[in-house]
N, C-alpha and C positions, 0 to 999 in steps of 0.2 A: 504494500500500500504506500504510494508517495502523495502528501500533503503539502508540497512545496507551495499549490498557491492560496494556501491559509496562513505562510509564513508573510504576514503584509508589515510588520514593524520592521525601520530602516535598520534595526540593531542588528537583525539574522545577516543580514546583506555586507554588512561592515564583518562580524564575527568571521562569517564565510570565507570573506577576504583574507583576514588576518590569517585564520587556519591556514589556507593555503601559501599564502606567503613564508610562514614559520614550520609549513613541514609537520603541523598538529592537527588533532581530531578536534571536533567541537560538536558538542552534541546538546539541543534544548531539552529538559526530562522535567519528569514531575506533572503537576497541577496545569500547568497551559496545554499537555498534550492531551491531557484526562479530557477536562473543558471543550477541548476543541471535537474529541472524537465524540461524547456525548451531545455535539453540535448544539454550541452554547456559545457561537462568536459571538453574539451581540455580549456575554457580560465574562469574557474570560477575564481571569485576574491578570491585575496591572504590576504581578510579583512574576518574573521569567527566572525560572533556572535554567543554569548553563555550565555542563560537567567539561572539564578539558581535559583530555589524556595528557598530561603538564602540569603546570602551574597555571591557577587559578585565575591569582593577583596578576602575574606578569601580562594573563590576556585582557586581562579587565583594563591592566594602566594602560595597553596598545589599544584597547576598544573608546577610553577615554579621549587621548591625541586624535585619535581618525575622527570622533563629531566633532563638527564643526561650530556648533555652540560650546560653552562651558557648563559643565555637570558635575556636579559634584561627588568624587570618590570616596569612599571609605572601607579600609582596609582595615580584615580583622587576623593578625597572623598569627594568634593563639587557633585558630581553626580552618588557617591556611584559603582564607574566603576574603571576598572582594565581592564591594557591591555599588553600582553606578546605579545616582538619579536622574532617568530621565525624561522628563515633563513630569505627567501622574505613572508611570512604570517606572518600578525597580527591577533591574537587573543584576542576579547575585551568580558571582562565578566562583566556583569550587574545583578543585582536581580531582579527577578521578582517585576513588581509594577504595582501599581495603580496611573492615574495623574488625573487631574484638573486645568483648567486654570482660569486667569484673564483676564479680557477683554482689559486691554492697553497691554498685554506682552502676547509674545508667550513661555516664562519660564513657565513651568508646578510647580505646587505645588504637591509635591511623598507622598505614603504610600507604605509600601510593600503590595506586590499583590500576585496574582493566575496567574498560565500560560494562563489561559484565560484573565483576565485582562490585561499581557502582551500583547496576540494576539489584545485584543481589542483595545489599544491604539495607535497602529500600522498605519500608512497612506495608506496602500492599500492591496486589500486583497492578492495579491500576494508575498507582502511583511512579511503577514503574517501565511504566512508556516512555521513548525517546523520540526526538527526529533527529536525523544526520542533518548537520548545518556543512558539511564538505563537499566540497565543490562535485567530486566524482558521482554521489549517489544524494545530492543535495533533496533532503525532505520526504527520504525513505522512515520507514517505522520500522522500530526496531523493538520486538516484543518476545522477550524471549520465556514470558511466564504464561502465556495466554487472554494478557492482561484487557485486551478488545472481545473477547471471546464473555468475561466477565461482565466488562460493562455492557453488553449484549442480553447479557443475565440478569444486569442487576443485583451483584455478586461483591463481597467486601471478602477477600481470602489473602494470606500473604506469599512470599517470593520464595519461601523455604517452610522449614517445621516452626507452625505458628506459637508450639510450645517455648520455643529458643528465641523467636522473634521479641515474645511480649515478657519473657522472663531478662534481655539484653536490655529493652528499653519499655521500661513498663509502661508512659507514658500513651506509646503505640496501643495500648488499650482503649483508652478514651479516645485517642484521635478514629480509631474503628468508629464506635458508636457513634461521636460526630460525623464521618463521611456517611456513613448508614441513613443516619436520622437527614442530613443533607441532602442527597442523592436519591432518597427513600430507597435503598437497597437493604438488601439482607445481607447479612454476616453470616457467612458458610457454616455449618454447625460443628465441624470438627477447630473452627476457629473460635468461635465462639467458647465451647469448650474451654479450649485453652486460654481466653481471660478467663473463664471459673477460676481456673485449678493454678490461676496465676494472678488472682485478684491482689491476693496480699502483698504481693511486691509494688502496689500501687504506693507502699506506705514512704518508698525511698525517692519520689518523686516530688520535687518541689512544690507547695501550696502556691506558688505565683504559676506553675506551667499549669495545675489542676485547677485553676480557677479561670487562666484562659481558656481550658476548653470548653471547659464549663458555660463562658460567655460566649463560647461560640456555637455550644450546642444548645443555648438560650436563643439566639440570631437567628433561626432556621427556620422553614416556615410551617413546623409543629415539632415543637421543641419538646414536648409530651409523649413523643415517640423516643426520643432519645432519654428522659430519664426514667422514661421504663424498661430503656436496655440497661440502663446501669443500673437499676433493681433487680435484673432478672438476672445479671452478672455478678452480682453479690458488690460490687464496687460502691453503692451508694451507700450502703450501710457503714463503709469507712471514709468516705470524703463530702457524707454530708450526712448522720446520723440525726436528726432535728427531722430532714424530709423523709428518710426513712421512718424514723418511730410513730409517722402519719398513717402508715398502712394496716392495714385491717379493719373488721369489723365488730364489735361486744355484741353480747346481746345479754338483755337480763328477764324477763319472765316473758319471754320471745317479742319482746321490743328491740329489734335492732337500729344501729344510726349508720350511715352511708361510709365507705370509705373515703375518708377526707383525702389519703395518698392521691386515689386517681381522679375524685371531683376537683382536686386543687390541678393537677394535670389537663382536664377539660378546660379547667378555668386559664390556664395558660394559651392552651391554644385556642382559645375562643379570641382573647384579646391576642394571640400573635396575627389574627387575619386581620383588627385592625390598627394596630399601629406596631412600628420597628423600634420604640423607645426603649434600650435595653431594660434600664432602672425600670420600667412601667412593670415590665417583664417580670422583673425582680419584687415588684409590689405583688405580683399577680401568683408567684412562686412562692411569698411568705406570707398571703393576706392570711390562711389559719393557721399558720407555724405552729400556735400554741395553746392549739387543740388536746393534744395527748395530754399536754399539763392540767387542763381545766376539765376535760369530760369528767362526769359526775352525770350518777343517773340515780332520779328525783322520783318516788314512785307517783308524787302525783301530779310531773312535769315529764317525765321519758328522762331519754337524754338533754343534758343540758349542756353548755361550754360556755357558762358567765364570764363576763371580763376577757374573753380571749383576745378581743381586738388588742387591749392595754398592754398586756401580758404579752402578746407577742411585738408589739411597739416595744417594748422595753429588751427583749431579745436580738432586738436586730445589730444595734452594736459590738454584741458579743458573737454573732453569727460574720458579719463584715468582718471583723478584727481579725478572729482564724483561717475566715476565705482569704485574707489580703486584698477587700475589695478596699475602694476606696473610705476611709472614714473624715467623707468631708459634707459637701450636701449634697451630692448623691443619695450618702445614706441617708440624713436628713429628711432626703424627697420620701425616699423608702419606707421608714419611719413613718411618718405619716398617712402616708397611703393603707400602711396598714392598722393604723390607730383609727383612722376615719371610714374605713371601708365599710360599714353596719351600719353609718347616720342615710345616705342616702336610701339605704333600702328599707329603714325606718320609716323615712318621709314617705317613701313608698307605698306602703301597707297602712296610714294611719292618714286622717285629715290633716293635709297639711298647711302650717301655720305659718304668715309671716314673721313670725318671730324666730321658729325651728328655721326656715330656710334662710335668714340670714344670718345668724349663729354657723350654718351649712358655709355660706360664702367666707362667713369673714373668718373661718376655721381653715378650711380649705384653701383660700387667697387663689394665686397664680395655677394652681395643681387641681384645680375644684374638676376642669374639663375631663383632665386624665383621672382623678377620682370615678366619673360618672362612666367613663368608659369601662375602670375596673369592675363598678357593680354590675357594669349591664354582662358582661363577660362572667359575672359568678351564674348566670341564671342557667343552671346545667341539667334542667329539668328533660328529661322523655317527652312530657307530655306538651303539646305543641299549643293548643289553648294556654297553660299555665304561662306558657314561654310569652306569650303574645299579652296577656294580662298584664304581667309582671314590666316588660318592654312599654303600654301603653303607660304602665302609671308611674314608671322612670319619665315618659317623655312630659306629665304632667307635673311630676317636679322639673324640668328642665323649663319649661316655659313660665313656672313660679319665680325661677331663680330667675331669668331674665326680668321679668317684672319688675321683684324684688332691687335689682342689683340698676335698674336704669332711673329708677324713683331715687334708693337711697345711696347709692356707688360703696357699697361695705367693703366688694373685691380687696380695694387697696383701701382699705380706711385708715385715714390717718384723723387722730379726734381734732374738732376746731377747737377744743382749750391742749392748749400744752402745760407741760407741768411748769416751764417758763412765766406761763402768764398766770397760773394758779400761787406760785413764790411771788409773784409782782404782785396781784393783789391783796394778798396778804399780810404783804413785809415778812416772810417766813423764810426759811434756809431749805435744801434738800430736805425731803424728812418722810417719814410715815404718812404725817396727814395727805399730803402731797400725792401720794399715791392713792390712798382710799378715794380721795376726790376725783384723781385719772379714771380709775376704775370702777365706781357709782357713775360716771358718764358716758363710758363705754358699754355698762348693761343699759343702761337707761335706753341709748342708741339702739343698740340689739335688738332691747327686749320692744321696740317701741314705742315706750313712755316719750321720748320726743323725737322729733325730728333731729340731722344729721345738721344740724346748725349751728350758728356763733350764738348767737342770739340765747336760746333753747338753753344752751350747753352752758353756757354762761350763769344762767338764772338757777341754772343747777346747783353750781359750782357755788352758788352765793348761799346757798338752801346746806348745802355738805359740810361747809364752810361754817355756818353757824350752828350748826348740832355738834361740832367739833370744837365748839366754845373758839371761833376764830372772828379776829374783825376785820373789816376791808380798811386797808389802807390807800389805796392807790386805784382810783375809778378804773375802768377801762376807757379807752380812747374811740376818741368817734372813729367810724369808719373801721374798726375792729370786726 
């Protein structure tokens, strides 16, 4: 099979050159040739690998000089790799090698290799596709695992004994399930297998690579397929025990509650068809985190899980800390989504109240949108009237809040007294009082007792003011 005219980036056409110039092979492998054969040009990745029977670096600084623009190199020679940017592609050149591993580390010990040695060290045989970039047989395939035969299958298997593969680089386990869950292929069952009976070596893997993939098997577009491969792998139970301990069902005088493992799974991929927002994702992945802790069954309520929203709000920091997600406002966002995820579906089911739905806004602020899309994404019912029920009386909170939000603007409320002009009137310093008064003005807003005004907020602030045994000093200014 030759695909020489799918090679349309001016990079093959320069590399091409060089190779023959210098008497070397040059071959593209990896993920562009996957992409391109499961006939996916319009979104192959803008990362190209480029194996060279040689040195790596030395063709990358020659691939550098030859464009004609300036690109920016960098050179990694602990791993004998070079990597040019150019526009939005990266192009990373390696030399062809041979590995070997130790049994505590998944750090390979290198020799230089043969393009087959390359192919063979490879994690799946899909991955191990090549084109000849050489002038003689320029944009041949070179597939010496059957790796097009696979993608034909829709087949995730590897280059050698998958037992030695995922015991070498344990890693190469998760990256399966990702390409799986990806690709929607299956993972050959003697492969499969082999993460079982090689899970626990996941344990020597660093928590920054197992949280990448983790985010990228979050990216996908049902990402619920992919963390019930690593359920059924035994792997979630050590690199995420929190969404493990969700699985199963109780039952007590034959009242059973749902398994919250796979509803919370629906609930991911419901909200992954509508938005790509990792973190929303991540909301959607931990809104009952903290389930298992709270179930309690009540005989004259069933099952119950009081406070789980809070409870698992309060979890999420210690869950991000151990992933190495980020703990900035990210998790923040996170945080929230799942402390608040129960008010709209309250609003829901109950008449709802101007006062409830702007307590909803001004809780919510900037997030309130992505909020209503997490609720509407829990509605994981079977039954298709319930679904359509449920969906109608979301949309009649959604048109409350609009109402609500163009009369009083709560979104962004920022109150008309500042604690500035509350110490001005008073002749007071920072202090306690100064706050109870912010905060009597702020429910007052909420709850309705006034309008969103100077005026209003003011005559408040003189009312709080004097039950705190305080006297005005200083009028307020016209035009205030």
């Amino acid at each position: 099979m030759n695909l020489a005219g799918h090679l349309k980036h001016s990079v093959f056409q320069i590399i091409s050159s060089i190779a023959k110039e210098e008497g070397i092979e040059a071959y593209v492998i990896g993920g562009f040739v996957r992409d391109l054969l499961i006939d996916k040009p319009d979104s192959l990745p803008k990362d190209i690998d480029i194996v060279v029977i040689g040195s790596g670096i030395e063709m990358a600084e020659k691939v550098k000089r030859a464009i004609d623009e300036e690109v920016p190199l960098a050179i990694f020679k602990n791993f004998g790799t070079a990597m040019i940017k150019w526009g939005d592609t990266e192009v990373e050149f390696v030399g062809a090698r041979r590995e070997s591993y130790r049994r505590d580390s998944r750090k390979p010990m290198v020799e230089n290799g043969t393009l087959e040695d390359d192919q063979n060290r490879r994690d799946f045989t899909i991955n191990a596709l090549a084109l000849s970039l050489n002038k003689q047989n320029y944009g041949d395939l070179l597939d010496p695992f059957d790796g097009v035969k696979h993608l034909e299958e829709g087949l995730i298997t590897t280059p050698r004994n998958p037992g030695t593969t995922f015991s070498d680089d344990p890693l190469r386990m998760l990256r399966g399930i990702r390409f799986a869950t990806r690709l929607e292929f299956t993972i050959e069952p003697s492969t499969f297998e082999a993460i079982i009976a090689n899970r626990e070596r996941i344990r020597i893997v660093s928590q920054e690579r197992i949280s990448d993939e983790l985010n990228k098997i979050m990216m996908t577009l049902q990402p619920g397929r992919g963390f019930l491969l690593l359920d059924q792998s035994g792997l979630l139970e050590i690199v995420f025990p929190e969404l493990h301990a969700m699985k199963g069902v109780d039952e007590v005088n034959g009242q059973f509650h749902k398994d919250n493992f796979l509803h919370t799974l629906e609930v991911l991929d419901n909200l992954a068809y509508r938005s790509d927002n990792l973190w929303l994702r991540w909301g959607a992945l931990l809104h009952d985190i903290a389930k298992p802790r709270t179930k309690r069954f009540e005989p004259d309520n069933g099952w119950t899980f009081h406070a789980h929203e809070f409870i698992g709000a309060k979890m999420i920091p210690g869950i991000f800390r151990r992933l190495k997600l980020p703990l900035n406002e990210k998790m923040k966002y996170v945080q929230k989504l799942v402390q608040l995820h129960l008010r709209p579906i309250v609003l829901s089911q109950e008449i709802v109240t101007d006062s409830a739905v702007r307590r909803l806004i001004f809780d919510a602020g900037e997030d309130l949108e992505d909020l209503m899309s997490l609720c509407e994404a829990d509605i994981t019912s079977k039954n298709e009237r319930t679904v359509k029920r449920h969906l109608k009386n979301f949309q009649i909170v959604r048109e409350k809040i609009i109402e609500i939000e163009e009369k009083d603007s709560v979104r962004n409320f920022q109150p008309p007294i500042s604690g500035d002009d509350i110490q001005r009137a008073f002749g007071i310093p920072p202090s306690r009082s100064v706050g109870i008064i912010k905060n009597a003005i702020k429910e007052a807003i909420l709850d309705g007792e006034i309008p969103n005004e100077f005026e209003a907020a003011y005559q408040l602030m003189l009312k709080q003011g004097e039950s705190l045994g305080l006297t005005v000093q200083n009028e307020k200014e016209k035009g205030d």
